[in-house]
N, CA, C and O atoms as a GROMACS GRO file, in nm:
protein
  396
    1UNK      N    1  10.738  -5.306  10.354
    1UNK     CA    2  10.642  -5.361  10.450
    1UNK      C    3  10.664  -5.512  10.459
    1UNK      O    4  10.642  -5.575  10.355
    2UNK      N    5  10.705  -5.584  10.571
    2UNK     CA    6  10.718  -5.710  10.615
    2UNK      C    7  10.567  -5.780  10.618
    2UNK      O    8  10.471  -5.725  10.673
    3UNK      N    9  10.559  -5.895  10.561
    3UNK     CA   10  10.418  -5.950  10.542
    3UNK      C   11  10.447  -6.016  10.680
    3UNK      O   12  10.551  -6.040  10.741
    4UNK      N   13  10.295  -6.040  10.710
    4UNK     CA   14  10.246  -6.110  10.838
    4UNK      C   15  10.194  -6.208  10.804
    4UNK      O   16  10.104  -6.188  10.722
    5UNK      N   17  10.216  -6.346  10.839
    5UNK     CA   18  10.179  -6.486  10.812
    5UNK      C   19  10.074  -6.531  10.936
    5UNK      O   20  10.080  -6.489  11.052
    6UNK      N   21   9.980  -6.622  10.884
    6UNK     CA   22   9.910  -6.706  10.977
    6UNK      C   23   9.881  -6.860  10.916
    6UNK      O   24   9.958  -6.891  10.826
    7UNK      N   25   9.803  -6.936  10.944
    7UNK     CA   26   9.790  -7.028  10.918
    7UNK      C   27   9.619  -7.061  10.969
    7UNK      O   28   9.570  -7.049  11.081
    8UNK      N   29   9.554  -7.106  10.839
    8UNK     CA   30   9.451  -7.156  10.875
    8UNK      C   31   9.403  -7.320  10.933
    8UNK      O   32   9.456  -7.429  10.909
    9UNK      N   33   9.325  -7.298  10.987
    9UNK     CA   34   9.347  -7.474  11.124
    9UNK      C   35   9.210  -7.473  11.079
    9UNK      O   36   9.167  -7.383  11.006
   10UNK      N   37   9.132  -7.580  11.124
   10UNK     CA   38   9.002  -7.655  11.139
   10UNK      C   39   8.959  -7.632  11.000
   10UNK      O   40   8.841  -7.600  10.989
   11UNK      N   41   9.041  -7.642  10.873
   11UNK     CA   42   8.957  -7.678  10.749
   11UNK      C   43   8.866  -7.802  10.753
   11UNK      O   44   8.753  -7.810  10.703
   12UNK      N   45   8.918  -7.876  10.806
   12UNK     CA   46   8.808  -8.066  10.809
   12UNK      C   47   8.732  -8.046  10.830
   12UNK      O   48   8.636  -8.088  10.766
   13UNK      N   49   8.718  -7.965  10.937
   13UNK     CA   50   8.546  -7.920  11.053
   13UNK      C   51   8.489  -7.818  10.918
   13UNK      O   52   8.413  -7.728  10.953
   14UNK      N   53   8.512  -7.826  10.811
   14UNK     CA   54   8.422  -7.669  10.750
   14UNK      C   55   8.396  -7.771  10.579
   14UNK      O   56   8.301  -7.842  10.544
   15UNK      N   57   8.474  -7.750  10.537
   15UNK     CA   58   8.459  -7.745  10.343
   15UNK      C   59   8.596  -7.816  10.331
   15UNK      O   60   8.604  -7.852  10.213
   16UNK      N   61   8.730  -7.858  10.412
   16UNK     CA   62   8.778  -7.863  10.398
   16UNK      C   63   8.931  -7.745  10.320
   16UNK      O   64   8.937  -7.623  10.311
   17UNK      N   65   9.028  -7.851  10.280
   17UNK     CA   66   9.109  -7.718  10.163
   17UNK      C   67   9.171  -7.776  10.046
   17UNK      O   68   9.272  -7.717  10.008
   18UNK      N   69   9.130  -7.886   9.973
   18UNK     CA   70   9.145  -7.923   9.833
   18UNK      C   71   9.132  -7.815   9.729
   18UNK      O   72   9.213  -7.795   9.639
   19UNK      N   73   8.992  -7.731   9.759
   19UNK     CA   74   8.924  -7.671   9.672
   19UNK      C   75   9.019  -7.495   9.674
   19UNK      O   76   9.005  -7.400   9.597
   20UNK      N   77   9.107  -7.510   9.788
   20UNK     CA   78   9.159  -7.370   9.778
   20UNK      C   79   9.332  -7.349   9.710
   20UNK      O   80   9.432  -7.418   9.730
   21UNK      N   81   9.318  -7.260   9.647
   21UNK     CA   82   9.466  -7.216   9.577
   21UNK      C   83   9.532  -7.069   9.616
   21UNK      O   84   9.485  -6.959   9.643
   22UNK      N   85   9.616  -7.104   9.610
   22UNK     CA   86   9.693  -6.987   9.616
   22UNK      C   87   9.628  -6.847   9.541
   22UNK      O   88   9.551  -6.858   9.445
   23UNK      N   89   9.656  -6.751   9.582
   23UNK     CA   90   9.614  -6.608   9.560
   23UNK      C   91   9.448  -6.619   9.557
   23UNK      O   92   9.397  -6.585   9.450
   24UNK      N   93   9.390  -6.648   9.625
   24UNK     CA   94   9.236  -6.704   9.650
   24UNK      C   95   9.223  -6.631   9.822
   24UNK      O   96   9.280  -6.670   9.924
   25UNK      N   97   9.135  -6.525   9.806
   25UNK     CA   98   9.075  -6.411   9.904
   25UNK      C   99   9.073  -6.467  10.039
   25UNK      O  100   9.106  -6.585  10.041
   26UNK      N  101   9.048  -6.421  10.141
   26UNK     CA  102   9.001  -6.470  10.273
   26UNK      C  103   9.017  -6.381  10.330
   26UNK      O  104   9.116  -6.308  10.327
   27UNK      N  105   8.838  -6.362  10.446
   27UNK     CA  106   8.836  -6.266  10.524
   27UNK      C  107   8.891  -6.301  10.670
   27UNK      O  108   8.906  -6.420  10.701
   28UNK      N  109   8.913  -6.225  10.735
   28UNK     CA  110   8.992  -6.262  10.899
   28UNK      C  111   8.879  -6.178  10.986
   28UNK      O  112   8.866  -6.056  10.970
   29UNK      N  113   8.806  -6.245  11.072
   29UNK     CA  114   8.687  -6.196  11.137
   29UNK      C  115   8.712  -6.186  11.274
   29UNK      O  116   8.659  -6.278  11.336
   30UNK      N  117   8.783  -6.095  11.355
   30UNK     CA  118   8.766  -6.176  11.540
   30UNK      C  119   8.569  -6.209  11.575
   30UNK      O  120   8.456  -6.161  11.581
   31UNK      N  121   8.658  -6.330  11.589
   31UNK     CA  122   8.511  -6.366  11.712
   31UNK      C  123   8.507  -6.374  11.818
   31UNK      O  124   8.566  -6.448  11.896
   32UNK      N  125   8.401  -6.259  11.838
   32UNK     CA  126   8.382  -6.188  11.967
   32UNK      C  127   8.282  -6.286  12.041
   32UNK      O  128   8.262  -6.273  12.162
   33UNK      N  129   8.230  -6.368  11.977
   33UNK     CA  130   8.113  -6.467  12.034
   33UNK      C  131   8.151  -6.625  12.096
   33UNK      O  132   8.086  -6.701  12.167
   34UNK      N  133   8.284  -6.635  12.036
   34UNK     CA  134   8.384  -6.729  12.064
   34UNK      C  135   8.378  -6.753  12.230
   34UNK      O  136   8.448  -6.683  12.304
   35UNK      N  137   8.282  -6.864  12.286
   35UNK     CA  138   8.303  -6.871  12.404
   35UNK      C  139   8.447  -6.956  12.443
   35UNK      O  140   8.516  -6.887  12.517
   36UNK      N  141   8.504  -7.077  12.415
   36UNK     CA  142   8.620  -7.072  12.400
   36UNK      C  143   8.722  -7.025  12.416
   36UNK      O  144   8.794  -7.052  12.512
   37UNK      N  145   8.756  -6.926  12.307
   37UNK     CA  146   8.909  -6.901  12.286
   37UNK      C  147   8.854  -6.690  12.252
   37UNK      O  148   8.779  -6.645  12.165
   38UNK      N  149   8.920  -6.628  12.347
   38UNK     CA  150   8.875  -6.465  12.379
   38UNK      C  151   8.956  -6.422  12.255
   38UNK      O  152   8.970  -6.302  12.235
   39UNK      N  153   9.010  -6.509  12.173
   39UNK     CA  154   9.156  -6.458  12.078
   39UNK      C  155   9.112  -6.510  11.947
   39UNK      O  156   9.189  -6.495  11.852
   40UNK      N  157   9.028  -6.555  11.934
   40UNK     CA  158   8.981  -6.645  11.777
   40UNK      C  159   8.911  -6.587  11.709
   40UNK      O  160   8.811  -6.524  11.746
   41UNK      N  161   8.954  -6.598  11.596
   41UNK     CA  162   8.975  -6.537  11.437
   41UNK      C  163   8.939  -6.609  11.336
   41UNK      O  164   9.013  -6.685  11.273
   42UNK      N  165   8.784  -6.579  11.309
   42UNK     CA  166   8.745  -6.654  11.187
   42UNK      C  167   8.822  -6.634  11.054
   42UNK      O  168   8.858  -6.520  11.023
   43UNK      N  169   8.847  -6.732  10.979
   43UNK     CA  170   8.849  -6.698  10.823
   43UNK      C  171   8.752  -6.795  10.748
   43UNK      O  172   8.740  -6.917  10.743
   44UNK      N  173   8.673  -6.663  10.677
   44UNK     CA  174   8.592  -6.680  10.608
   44UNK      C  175   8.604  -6.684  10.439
   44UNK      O  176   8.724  -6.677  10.410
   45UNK      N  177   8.552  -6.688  10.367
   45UNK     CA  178   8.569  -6.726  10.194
   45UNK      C  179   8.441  -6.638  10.159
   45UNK      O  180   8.345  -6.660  10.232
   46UNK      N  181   8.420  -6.528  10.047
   46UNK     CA  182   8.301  -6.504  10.005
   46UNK      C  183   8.250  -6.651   9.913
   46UNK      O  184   8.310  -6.731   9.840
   47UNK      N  185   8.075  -6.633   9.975
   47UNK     CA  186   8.043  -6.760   9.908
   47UNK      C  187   8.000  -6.881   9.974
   47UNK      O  188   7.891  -6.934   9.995
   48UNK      N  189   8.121  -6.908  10.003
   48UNK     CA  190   8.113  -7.009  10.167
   48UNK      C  191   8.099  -6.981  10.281
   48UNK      O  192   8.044  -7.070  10.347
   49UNK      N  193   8.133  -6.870  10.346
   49UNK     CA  194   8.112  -6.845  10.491
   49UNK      C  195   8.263  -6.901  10.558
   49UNK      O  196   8.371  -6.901  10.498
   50UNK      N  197   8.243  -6.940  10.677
   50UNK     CA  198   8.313  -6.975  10.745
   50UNK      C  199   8.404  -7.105  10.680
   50UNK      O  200   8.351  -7.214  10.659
   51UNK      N  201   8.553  -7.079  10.650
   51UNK     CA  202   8.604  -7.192  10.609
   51UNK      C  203   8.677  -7.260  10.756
   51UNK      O  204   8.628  -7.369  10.783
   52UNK      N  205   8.761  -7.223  10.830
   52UNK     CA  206   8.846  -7.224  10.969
   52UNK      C  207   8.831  -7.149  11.018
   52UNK      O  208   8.739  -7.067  11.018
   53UNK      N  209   9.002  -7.169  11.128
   53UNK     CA  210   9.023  -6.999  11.188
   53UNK      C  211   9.138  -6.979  11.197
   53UNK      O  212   9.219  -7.072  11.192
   54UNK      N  213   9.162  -6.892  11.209
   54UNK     CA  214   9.386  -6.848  11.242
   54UNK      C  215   9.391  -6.971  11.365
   54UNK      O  216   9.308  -7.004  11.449
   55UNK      N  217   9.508  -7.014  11.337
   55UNK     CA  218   9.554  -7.107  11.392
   55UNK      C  219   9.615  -7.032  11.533
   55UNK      O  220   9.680  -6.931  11.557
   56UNK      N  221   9.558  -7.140  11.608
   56UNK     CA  222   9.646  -7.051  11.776
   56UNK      C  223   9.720  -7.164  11.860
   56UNK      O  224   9.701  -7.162  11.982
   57UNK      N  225   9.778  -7.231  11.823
   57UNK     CA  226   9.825  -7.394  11.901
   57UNK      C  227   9.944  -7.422  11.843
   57UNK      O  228   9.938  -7.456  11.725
   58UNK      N  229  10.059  -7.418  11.900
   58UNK     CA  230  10.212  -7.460  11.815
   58UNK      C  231  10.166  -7.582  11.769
   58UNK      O  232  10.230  -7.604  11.667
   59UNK      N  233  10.094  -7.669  11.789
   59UNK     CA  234  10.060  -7.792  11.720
   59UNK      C  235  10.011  -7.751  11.564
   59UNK      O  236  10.063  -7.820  11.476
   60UNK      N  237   9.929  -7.658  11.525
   60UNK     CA  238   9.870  -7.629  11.411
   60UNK      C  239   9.936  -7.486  11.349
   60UNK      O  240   9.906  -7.450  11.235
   61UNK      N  241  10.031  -7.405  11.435
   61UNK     CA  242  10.078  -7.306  11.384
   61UNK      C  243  10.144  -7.322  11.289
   61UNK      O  244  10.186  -7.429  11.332
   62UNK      N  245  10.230  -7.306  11.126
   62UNK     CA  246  10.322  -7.363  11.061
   62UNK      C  247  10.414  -7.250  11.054
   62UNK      O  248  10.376  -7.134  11.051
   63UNK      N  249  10.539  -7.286  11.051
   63UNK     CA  250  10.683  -7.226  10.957
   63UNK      C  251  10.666  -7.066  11.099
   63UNK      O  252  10.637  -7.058  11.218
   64UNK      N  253  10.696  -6.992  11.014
   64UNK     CA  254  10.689  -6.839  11.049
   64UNK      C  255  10.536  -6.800  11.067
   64UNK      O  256  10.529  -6.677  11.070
   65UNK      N  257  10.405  -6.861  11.082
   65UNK     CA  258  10.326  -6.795  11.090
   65UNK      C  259  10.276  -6.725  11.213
   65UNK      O  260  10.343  -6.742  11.314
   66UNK      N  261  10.186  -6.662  11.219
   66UNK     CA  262  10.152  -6.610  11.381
   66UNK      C  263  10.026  -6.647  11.440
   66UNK      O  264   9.915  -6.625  11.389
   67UNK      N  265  10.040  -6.683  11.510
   67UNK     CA  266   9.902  -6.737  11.630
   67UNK      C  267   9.844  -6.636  11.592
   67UNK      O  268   9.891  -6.535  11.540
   68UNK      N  269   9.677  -6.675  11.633
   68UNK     CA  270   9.599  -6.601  11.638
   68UNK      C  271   9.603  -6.521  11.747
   68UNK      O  272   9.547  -6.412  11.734
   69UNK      N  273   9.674  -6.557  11.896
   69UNK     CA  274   9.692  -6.445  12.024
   69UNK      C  275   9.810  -6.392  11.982
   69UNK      O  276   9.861  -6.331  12.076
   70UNK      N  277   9.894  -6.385  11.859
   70UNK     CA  278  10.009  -6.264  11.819
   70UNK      C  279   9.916  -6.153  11.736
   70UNK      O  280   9.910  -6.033  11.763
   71UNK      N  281   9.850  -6.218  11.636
   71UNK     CA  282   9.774  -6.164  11.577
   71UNK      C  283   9.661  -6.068  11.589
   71UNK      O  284   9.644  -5.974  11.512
   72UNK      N  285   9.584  -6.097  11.691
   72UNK     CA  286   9.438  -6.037  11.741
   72UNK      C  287   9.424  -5.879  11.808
   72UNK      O  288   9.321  -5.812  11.817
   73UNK      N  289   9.580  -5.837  11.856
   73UNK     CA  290   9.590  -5.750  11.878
   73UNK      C  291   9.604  -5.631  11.797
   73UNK      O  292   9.562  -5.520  11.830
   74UNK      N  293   9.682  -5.665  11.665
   74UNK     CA  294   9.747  -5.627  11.554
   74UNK      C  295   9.706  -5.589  11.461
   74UNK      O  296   9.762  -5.518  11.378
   75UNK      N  297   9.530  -5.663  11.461
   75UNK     CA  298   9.445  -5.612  11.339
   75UNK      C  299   9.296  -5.558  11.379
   75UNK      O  300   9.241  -5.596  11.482
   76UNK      N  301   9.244  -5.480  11.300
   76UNK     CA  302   9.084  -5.447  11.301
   76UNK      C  303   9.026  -5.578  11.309
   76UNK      O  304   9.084  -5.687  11.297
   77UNK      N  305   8.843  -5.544  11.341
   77UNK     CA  306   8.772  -5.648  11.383
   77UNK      C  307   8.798  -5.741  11.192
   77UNK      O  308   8.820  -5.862  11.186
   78UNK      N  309   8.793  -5.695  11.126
   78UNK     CA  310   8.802  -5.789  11.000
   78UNK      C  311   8.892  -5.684  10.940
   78UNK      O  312   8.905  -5.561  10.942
   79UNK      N  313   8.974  -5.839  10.860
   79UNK     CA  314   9.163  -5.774  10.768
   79UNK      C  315   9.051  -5.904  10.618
   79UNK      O  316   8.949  -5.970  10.599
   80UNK      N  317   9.176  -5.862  10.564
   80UNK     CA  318   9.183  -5.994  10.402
   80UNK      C  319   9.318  -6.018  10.431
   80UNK      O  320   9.403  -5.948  10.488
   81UNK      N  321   9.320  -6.124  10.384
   81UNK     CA  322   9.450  -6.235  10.378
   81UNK      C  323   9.458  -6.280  10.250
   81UNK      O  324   9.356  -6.259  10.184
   82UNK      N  325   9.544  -6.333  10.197
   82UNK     CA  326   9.597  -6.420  10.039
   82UNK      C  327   9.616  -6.543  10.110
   82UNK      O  328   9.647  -6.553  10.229
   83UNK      N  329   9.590  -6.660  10.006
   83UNK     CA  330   9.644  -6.755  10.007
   83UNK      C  331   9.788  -6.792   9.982
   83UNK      O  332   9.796  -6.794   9.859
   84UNK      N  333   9.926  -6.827  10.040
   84UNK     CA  334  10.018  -6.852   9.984
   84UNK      C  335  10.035  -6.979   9.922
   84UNK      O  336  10.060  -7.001   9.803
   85UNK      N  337  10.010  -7.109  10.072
   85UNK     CA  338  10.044  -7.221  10.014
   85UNK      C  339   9.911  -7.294  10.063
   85UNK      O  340   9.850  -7.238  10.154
   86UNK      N  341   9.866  -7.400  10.018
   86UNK     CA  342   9.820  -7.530  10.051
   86UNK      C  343   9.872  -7.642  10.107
   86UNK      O  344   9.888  -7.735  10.029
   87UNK      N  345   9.902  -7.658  10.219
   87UNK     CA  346   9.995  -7.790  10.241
   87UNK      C  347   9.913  -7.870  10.326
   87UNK      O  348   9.826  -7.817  10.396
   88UNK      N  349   9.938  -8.034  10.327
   88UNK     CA  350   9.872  -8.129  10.351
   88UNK      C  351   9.784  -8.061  10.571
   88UNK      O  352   9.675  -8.079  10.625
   89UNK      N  353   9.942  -7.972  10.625
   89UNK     CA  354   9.893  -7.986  10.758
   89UNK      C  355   9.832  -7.858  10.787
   89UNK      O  356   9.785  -7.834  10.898
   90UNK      N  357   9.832  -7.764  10.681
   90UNK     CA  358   9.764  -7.623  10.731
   90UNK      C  359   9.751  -7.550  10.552
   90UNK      O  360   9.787  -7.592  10.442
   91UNK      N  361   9.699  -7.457  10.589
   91UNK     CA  362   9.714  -7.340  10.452
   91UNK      C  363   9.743  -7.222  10.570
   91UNK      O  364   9.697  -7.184  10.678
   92UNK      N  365   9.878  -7.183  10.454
   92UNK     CA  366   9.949  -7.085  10.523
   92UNK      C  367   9.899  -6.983  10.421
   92UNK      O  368   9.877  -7.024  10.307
   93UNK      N  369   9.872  -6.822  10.456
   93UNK     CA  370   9.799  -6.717  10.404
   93UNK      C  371   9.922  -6.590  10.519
   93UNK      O  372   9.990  -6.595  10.622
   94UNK      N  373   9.872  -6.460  10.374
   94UNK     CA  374   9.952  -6.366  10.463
   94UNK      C  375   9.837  -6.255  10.469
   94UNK      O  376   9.731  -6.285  10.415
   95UNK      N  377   9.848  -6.133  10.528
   95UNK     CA  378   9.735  -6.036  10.589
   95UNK      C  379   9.781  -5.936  10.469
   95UNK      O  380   9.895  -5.902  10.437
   96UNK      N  381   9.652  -5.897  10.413
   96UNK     CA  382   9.680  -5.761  10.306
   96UNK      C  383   9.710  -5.635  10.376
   96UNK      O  384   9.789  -5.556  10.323
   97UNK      N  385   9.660  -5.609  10.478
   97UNK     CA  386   9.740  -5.504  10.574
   97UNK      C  387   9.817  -5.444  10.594
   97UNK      O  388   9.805  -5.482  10.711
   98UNK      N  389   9.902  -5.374  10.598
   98UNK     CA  390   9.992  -5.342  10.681
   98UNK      C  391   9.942  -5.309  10.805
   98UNK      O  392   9.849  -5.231  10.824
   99UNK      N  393  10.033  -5.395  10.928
   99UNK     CA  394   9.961  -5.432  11.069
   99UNK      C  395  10.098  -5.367  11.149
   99UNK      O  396  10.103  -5.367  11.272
   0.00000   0.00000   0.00000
């Protein structure tokens, strides 16, 4: 099974991502309430709530990961994700799924 990558965006706007490490949970929520963006994908933290969301902007996408409009089609209304990395411009996470 080929893992599926995303990348989480708008940590600043939430709790930030100092506090997150690798192999550390995250739920993937579509938001359906999202007036915005018809394709956006909360990720949430038990505990905290809302940390970001799947990244959907080649500006914030990183490496191999997948937009949230590659993504949204691909999964149930809520998946879990892992943490892989922490890096200064995103946290890149993969989907426990098979999608």
């Amino acid at each position: 099974m080929e893992k599926k990558y995303f990348t989480i965006a708008g940590t600043n706007h939430h709790f930030g991502s100092e506090f997150m490490k690798p192999s550390m949970q995250v739920t993937l929520t579509k938001d359906l309430e999202n007036e915005y963006d018809k394709e956006a994908i909360k990720v949430e933290m038990n505990g905290l709530g809302l940390v970001g969301y799947v990244a959907n902007s080649t500006y914030t996408v990183l490496g191999e990961s997948m937009s949230a409009g590659r993504l949204y089609d691909k999964i149930s209304d809520t998946v879990t994700g892992t943490i892989l990395y922490v890096l200064p411009q995103g946290v890149i996470c993969y989907v426990n799924e098979a999608i």
